[in-house]
DSSP file (Angstrom, degrees, kcal/mol; ACC not computed):
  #  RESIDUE AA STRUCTURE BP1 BP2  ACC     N-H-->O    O-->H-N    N-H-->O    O-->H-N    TCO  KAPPA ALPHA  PHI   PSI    X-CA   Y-CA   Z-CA
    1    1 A X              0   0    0      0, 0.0    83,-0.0     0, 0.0    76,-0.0   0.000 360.0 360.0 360.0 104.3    0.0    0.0    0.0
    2    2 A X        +     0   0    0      4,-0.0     2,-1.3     3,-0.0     3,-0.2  -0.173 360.0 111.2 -75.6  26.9    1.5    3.3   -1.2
    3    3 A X    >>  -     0   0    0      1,-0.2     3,-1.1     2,-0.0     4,-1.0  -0.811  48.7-162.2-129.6 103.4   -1.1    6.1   -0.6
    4    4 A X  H 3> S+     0   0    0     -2,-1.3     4,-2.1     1,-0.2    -1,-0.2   0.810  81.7  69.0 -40.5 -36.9    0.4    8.2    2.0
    5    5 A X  H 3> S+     0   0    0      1,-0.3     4,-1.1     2,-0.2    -1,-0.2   0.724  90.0  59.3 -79.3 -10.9   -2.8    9.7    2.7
    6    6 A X  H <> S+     0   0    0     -3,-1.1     4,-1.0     2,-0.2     3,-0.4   0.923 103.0  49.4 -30.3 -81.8   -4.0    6.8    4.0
    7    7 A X  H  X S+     0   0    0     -4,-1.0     4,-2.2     1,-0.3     5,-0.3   0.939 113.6  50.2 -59.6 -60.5   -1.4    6.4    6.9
    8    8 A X  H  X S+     0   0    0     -4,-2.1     4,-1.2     2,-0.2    -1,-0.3   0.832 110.5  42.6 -83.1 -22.2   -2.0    9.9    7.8
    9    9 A X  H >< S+     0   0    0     -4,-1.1     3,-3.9    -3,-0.4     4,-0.5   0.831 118.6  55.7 -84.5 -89.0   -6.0    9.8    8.0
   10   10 A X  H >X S+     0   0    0     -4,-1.0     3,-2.2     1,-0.4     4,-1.3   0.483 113.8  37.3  -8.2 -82.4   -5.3    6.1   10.0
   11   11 A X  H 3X S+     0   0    0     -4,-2.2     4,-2.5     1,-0.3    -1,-0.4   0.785 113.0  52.3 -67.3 -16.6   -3.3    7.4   12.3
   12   12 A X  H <X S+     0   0    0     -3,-3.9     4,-2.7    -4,-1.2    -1,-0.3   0.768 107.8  54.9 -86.1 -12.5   -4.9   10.6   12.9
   13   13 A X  H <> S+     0   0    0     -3,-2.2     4,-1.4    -4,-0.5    -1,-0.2   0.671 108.6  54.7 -93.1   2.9   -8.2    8.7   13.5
   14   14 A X  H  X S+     0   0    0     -4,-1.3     4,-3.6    -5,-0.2    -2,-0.2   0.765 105.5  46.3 -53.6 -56.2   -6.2    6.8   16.0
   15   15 A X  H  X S+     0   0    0     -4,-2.5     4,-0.7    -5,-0.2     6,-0.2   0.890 107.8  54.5 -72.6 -42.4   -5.0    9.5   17.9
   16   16 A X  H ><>S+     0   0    0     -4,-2.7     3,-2.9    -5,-0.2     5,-0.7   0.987 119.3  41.4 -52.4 -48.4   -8.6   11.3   18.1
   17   17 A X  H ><5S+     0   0    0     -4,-1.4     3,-7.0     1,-0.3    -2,-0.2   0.919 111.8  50.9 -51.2 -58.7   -9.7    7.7   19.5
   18   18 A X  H 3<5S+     0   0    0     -4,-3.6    -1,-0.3     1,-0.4    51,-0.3   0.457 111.3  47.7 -55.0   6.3   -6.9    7.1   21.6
   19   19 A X  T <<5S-     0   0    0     -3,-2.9    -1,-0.4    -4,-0.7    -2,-0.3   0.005 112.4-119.6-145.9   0.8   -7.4   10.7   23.2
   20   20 A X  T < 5 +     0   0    0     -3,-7.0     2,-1.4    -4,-0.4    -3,-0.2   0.768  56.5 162.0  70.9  23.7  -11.5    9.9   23.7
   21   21 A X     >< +     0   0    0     -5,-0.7     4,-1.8     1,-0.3     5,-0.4  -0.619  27.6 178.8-104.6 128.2  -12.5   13.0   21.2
   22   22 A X  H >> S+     0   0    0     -2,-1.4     4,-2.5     2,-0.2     3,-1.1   0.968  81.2  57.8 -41.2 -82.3  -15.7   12.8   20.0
   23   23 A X  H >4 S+     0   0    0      1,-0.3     3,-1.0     2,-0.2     4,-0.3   0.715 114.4  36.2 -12.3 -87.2  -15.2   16.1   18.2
   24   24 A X  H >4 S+     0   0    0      1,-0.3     3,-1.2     2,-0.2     4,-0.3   0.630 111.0  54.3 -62.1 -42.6  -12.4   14.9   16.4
   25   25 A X  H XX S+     0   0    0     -4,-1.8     3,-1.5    -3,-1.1     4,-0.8   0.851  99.2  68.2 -80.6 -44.8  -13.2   11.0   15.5
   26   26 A X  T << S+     0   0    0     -4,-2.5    -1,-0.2    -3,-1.0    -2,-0.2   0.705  82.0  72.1 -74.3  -0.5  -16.4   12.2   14.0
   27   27 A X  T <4 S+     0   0    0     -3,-1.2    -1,-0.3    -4,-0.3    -2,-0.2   0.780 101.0  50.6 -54.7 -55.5  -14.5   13.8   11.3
   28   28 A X  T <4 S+     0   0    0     -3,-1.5    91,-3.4    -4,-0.3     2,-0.4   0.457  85.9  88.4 -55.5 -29.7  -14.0   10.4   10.3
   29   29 A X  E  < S-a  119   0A   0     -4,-0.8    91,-0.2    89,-0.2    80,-0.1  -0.673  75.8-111.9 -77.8 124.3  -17.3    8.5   10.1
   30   30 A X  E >   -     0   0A   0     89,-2.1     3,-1.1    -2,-0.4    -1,-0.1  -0.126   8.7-140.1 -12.9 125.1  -19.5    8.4    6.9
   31   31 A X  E 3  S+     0   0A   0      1,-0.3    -1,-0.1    16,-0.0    89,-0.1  -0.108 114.8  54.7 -90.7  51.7  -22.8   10.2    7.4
   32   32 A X  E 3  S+     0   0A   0     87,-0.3    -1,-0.3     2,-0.0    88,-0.1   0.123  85.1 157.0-143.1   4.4  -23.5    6.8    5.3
   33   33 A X  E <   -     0   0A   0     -3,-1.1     2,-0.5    86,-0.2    15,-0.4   0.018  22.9-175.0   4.4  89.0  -22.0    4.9    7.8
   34   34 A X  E     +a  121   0A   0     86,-4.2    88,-1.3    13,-0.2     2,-0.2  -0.960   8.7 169.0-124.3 132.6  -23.0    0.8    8.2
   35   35 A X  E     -aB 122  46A   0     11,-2.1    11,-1.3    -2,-0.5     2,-0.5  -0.858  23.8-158.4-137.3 157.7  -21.8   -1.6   11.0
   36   36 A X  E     -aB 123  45A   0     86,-0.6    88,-2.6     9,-0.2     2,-0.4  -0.999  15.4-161.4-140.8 129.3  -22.6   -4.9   12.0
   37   37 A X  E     -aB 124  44A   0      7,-2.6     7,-1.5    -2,-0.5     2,-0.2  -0.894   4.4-160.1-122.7 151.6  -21.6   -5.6   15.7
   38   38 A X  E     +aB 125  43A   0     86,-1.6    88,-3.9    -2,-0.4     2,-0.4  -0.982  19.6 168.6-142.6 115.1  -21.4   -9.3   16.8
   39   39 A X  E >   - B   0  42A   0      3,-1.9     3,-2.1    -2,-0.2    88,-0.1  -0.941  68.8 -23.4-127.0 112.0  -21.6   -9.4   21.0
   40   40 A X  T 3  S-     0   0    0     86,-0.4     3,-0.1    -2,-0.4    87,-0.1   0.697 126.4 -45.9  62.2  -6.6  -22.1  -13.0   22.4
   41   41 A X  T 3  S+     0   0    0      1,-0.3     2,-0.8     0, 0.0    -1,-0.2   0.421 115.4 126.8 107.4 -22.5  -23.5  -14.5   19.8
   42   42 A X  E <   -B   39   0A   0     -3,-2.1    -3,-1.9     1,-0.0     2,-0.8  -0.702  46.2-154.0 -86.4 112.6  -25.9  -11.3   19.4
   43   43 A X  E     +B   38   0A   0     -2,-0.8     2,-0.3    -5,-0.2    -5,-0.2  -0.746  18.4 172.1 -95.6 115.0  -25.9   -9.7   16.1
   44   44 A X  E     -B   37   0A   0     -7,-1.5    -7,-2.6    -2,-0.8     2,-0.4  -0.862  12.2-164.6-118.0 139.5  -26.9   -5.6   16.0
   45   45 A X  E     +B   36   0A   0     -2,-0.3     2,-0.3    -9,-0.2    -9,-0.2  -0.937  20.4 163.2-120.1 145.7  -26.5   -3.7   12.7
   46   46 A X  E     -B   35   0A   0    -11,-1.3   -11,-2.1    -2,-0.4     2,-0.2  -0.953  26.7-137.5-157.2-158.7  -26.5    0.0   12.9
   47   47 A X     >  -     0   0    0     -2,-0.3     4,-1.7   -13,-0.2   -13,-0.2  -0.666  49.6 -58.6-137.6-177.6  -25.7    3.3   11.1
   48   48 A X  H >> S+     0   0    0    -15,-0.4     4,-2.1     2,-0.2     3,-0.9   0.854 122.2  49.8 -30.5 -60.0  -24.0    6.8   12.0
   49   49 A X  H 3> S+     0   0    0      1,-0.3     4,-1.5     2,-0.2     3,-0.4   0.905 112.0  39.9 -44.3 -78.0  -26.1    7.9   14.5
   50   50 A X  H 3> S+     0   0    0      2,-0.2     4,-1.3     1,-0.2    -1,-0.3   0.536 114.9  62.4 -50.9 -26.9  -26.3    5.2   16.6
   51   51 A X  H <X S+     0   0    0     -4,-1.7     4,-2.7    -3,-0.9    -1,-0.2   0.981 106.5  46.6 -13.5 -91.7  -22.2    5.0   15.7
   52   52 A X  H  X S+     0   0    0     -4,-2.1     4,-2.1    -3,-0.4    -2,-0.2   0.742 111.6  48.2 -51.0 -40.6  -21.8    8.4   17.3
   53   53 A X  H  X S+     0   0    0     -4,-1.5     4,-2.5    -5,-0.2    -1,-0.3   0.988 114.3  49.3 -57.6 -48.2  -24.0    7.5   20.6
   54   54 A X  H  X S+     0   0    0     -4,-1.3     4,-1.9     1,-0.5    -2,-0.2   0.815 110.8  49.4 -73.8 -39.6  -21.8    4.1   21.0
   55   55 A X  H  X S+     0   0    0     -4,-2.7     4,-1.7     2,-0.2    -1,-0.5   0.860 113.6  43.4 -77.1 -26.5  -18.7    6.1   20.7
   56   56 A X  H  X S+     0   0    0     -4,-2.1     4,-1.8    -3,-0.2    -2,-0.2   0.946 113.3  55.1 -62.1 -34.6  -19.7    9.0   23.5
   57   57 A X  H >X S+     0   0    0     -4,-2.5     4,-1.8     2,-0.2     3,-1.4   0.965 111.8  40.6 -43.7 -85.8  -20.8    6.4   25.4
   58   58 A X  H 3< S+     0   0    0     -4,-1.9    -2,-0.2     1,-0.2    -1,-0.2   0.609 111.9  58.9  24.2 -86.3  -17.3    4.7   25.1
   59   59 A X  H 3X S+     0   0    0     -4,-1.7     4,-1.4     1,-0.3    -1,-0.2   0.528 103.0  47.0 -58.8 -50.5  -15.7    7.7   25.5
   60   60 A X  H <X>S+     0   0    0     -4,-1.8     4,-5.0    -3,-1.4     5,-0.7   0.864 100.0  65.4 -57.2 -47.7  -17.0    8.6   28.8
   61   61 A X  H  <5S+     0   0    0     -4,-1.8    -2,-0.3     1,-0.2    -1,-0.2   0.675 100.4  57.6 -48.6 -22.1  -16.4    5.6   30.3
   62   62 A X  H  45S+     0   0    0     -5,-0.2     5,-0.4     2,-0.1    -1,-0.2   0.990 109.5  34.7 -36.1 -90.3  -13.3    6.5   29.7
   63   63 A X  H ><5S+     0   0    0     -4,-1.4     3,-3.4     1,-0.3    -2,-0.2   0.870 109.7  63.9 -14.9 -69.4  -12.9    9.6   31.4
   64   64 A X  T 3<5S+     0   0    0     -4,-5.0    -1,-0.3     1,-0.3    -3,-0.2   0.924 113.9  32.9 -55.1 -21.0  -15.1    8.8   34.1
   65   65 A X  T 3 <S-     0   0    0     -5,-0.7    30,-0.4     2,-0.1    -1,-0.3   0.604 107.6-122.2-106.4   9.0  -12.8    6.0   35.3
   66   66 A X    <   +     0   0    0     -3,-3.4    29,-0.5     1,-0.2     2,-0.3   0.885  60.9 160.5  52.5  93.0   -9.6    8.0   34.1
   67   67 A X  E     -G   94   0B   0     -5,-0.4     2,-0.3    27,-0.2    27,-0.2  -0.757  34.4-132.7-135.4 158.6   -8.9    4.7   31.8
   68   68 A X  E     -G   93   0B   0     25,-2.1    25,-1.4    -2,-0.3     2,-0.3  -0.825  11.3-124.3-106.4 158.3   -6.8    4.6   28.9
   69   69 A X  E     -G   92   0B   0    -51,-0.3    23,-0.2    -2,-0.3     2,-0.1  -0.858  16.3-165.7 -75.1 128.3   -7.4    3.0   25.1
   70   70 A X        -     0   0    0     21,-1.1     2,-0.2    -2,-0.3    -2,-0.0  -0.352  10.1-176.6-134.2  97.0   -5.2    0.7   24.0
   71   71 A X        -     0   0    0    -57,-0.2     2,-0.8    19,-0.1    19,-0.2  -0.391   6.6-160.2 -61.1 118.8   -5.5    0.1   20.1
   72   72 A X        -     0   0    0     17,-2.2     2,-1.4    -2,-0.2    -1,-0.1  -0.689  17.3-133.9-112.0 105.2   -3.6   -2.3   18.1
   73   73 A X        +     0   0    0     -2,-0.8    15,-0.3    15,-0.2     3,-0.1  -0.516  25.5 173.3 -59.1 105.3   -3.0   -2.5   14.5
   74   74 A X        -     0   0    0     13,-2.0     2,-0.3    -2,-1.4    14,-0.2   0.764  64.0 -34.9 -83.2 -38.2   -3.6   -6.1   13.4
   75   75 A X  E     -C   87   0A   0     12,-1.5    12,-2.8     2,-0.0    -1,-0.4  -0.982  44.8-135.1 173.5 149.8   -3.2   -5.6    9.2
   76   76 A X  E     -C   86   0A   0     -2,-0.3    10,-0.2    10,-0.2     2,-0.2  -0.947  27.0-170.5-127.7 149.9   -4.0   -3.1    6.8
   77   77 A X  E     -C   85   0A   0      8,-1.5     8,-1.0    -2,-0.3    -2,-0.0  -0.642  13.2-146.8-144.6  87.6   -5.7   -4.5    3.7
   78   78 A X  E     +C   84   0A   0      6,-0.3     6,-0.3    -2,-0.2     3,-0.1  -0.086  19.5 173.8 -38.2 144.6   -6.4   -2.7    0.4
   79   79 A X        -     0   0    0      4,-2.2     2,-0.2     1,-0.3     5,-0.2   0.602  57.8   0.0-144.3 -19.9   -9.4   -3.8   -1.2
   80   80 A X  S    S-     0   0    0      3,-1.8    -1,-0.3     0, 0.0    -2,-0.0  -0.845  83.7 -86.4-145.6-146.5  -10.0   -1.4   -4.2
   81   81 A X  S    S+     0   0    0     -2,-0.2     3,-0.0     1,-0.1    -3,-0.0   0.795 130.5  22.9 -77.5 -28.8   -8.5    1.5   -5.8
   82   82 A X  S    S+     0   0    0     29,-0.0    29,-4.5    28,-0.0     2,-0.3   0.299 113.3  82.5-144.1 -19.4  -10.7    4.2   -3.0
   83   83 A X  E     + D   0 110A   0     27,-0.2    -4,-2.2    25,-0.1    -3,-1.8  -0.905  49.6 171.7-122.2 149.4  -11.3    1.4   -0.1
   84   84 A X  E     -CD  78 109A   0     25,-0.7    25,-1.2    -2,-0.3     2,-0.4  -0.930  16.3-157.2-144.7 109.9   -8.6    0.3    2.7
   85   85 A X  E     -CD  77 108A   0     -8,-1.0    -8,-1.5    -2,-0.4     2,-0.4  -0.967   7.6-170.4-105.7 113.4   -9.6   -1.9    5.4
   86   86 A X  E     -CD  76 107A   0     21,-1.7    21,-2.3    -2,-0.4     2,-0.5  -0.935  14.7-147.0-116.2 145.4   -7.6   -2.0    8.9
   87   87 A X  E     -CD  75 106A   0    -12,-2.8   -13,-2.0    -2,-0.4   -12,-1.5  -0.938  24.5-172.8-118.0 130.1   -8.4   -4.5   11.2
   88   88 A X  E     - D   0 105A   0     17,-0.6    17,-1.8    -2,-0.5     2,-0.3  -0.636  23.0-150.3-126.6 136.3   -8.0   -3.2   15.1
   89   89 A X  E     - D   0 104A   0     -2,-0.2   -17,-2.2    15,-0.2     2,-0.3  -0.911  20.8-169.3-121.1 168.2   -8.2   -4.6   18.5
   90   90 A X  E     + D   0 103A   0     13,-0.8    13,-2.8    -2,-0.3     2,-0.2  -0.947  12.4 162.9-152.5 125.5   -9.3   -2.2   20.9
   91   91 A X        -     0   0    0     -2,-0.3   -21,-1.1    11,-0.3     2,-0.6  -0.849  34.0-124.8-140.4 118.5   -9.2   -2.6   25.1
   92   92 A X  E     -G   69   0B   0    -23,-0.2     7,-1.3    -2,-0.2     2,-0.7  -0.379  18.5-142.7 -70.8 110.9   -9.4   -0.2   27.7
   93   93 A X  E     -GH  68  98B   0    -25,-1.4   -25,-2.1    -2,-0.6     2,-0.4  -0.686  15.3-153.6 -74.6 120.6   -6.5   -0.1   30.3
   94   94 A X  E >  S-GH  67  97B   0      3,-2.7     3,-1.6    -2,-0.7   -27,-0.2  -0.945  72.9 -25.6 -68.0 103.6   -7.8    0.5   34.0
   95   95 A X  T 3  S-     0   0    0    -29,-0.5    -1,-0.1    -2,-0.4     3,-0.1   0.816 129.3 -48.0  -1.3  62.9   -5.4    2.1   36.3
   96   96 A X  T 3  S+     0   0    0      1,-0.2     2,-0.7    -3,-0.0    -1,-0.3   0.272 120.4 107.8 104.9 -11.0   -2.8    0.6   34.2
   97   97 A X  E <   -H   94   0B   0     -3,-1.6    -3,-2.7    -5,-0.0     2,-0.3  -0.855  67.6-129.6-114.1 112.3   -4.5   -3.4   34.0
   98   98 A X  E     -H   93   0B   0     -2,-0.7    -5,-0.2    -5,-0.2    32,-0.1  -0.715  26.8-101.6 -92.7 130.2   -6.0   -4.1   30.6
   99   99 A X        -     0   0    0     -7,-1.3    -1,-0.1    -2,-0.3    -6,-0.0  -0.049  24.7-121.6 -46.6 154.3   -9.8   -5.6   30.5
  100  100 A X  S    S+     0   0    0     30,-0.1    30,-0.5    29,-0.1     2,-0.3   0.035  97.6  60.2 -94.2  33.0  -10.1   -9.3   30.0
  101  101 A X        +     0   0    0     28,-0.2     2,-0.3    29,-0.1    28,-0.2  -0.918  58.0 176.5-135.6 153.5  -12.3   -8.6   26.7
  102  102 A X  E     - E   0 128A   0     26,-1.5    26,-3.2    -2,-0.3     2,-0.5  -0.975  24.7-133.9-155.6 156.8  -11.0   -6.5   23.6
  103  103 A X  E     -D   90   0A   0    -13,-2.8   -13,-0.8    -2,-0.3     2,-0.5  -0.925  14.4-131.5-122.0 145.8  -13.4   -6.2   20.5
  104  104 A X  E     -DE  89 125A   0     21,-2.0    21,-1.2    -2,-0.5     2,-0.9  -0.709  23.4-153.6 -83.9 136.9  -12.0   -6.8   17.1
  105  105 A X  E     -DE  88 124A   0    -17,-1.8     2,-1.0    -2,-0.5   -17,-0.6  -0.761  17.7-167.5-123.7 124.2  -12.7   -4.1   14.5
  106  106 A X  E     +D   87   0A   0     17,-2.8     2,-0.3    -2,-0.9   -19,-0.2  -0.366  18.8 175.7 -96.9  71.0  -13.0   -4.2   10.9
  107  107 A X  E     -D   86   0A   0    -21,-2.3   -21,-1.7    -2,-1.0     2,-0.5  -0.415  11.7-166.0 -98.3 119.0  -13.1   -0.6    9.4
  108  108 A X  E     -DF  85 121A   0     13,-2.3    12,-1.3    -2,-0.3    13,-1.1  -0.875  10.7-163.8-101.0 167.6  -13.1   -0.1    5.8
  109  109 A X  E     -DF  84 119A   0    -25,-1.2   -25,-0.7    -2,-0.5    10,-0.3  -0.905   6.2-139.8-133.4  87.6  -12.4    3.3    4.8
  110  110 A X  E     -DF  83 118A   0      8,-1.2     8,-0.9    -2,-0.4   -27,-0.2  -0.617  22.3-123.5 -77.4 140.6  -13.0    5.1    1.3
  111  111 A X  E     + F   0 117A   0    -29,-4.5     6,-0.2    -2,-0.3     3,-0.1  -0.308  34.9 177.2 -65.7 130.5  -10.9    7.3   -0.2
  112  112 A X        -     0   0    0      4,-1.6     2,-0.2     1,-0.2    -1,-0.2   0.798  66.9 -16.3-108.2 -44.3  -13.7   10.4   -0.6
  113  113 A X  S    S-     0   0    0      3,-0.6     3,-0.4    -3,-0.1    -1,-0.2  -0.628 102.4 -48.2-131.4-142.8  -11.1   13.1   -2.3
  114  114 A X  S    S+     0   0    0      1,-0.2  -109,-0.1    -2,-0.2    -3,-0.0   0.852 132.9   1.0 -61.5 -40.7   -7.4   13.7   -2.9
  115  115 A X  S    S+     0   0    0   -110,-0.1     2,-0.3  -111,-0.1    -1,-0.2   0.112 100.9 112.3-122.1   1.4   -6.6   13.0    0.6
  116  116 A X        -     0   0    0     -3,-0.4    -4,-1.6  -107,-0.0    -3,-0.6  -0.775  37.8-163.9-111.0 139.9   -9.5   12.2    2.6
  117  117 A X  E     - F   0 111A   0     -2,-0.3     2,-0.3    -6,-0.2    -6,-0.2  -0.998   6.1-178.6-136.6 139.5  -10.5    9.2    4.3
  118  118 A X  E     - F   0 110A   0     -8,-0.9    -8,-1.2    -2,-0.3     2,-0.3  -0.988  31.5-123.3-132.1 132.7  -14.2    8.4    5.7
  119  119 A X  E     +aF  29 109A   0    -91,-3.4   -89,-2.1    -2,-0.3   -10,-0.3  -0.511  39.6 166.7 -77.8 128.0  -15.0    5.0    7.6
  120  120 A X  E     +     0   0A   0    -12,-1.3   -86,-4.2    -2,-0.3     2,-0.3   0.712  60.8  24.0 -96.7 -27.5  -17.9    3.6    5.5
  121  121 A X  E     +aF  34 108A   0    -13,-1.1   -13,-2.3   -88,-0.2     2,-0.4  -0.976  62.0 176.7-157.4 120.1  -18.3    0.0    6.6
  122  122 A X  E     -a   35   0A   0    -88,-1.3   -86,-0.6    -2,-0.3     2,-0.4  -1.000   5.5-172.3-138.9 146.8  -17.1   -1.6   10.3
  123  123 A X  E     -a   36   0A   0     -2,-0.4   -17,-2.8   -88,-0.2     2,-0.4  -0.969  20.6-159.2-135.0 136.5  -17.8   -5.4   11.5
  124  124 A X  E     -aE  37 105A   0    -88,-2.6   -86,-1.6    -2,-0.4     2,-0.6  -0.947  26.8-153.2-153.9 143.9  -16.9   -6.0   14.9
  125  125 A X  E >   -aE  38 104A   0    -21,-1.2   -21,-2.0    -2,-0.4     3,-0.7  -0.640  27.9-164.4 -70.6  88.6  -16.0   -8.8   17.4
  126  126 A X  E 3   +     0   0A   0    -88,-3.9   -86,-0.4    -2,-0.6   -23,-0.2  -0.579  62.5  18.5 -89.6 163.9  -17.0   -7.8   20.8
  127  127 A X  E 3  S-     0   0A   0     -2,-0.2    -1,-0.2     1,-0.2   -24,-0.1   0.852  77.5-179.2  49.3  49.6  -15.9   -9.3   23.8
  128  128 A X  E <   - E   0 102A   0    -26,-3.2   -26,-1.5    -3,-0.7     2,-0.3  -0.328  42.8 -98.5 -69.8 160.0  -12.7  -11.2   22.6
  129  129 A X     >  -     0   0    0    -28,-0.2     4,-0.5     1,-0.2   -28,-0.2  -0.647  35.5-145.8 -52.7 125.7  -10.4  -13.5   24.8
  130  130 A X  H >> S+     0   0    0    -30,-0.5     3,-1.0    -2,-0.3     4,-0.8   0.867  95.2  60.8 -29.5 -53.8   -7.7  -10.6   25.4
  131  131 A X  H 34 S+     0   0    0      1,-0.2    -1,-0.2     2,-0.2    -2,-0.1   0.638 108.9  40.7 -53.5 -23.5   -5.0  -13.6   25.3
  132  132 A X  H 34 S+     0   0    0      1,-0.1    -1,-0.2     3,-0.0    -2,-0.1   0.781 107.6  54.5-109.8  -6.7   -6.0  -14.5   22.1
  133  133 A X  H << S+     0   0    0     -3,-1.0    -2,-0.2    -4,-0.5    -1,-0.1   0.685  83.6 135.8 -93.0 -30.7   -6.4  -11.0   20.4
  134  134 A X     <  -     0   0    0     -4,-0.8     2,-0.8     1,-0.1    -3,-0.1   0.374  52.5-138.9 -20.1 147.6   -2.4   -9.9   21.5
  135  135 A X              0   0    0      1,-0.2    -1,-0.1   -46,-0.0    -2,-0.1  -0.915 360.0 360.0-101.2 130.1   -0.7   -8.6   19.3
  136  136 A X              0   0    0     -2,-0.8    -1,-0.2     0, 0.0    -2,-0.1   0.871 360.0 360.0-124.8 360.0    3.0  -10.0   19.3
């Protein structure tokens, strides 16, 4: 994968997560937005909106418990010319002690102009083994 601009919207939608801003992260989302969450064995589809609660939600929970994110690059995967898929684990550190769940995320991204990248399309794995999700 050669399209720098890529790497820089990736990481900058990294840092808004890792840094819990709403503001900033929503920059990123699709107002066409579609996700498929898989929790237990329970399958929920939803769309921006509901996107944008799920992350404030998140996001507070954060705060309130002065917690950290810690997000792990698994693979980056081109898939067309305009679409990029990076595949995520995601777990919240607790004064310092990472939860025993982490959800896997499957974010495609499309290229929208010269430089711009907007998450179109997520599937995600919630409430993986941590042990099994490590990155190493």
């Amino acid at each position: 994968m050669n399209d720098h601009t890529f790497r820089r919207s990736l990481d900058a939608f990294l840092a808004a997560w890792k840094r819990s801003s709403l503001m900033e992260l929503e920059h990123f989302i699709s107002k066409d937005y579609q996700a498929r969450e898989v929790t237990g064995g329970e399958i929920a589809d939803f769309g921006y909106e509901e996107s944008i609660d799920g992350w404030k939600q998140g996001f507070h929970f954060v705060k309130a418990n002065d917690a950290k994110w810690e997000v792990n690059e698994i693979s980056i995967i081109p898939l067309k010319e305009d679409e990029i898929m990076s595949i995520l684990s995601a777990t919240i550190l607790i004064q310092g002690k990472s939860m025993e769940t982490a959800n896997i995320f499957f974010n495609t991204f499309k290229k929208v102009n010269h430089n711009e990248w907007k998450l179109v399309r997520s599937y995600i794995e919630a409430g993986a083994s941590i042990e099994k999700v490590k990155v190493q």
